[in-house]
N, C-alpha and C positions, 0 to 999 in steps of 0.2 A: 801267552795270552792271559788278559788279566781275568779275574771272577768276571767282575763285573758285564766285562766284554763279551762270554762265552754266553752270561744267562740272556745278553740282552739277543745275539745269532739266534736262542730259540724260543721267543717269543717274538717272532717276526707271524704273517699273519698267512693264513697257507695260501699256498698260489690259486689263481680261481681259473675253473675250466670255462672250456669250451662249451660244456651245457648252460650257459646263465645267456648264453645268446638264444637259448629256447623261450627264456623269459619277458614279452616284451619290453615289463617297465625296467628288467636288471639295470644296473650302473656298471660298465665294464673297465677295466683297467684300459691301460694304453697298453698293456702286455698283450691280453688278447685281444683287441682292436688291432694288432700288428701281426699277431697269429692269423685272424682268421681272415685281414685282409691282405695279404701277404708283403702290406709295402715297410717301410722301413718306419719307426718316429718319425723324423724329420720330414720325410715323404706327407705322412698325414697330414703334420701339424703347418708345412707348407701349405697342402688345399682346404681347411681351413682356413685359412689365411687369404688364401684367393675362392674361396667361395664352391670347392668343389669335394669337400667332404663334409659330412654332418660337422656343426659346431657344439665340443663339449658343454658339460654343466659342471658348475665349480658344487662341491660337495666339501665346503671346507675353504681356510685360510690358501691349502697347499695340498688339495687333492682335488683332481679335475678326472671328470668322467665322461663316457657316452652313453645312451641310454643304446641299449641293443635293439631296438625295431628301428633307431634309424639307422645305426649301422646295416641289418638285416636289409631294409628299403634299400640301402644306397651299394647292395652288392646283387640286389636283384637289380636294379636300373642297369649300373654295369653289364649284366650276362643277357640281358637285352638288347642291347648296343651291337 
């Protein structure tokens, strides 16, 4: 592995929990947005797409986020169904 390659593995940026879904305004990854709603990427970024999950906010050229109270909204509606 070269230098340059190893410094750059650990300055990646730490993984974000499951408590930022406590937050309503939090911005949350697609990592946990798949954690806590158990479907796959592709699964989400489908109902998006048709209209059946919250739609991200671009935070950036090339990072897209959800804000957690809709994620939060749209898994209470679910557990009411």
């Amino acid at each position: 592995m070269q230098p340059e390659a190893a410094s750059r593995r650990y300055n990646r940026a730490p993984a974000q929990t499951l408590q930022a879904l406590h937050i309503p305004e939090a911005l949350l990854k697609i990592q946990t947005v798949t954690a806590v709603t158990g479907l796959s990427e592709s699964t989400i970024r489908r109902k998006v797409t048709d209209g059946k999950f919250p739609a991200p906010v671009k935070d950036g050229a090339r990072c897209t986020r959800w804000v957690a109270a809709s994620v939060s909204n749209w898994l209470r509606a679910k557990a009411v169904q």
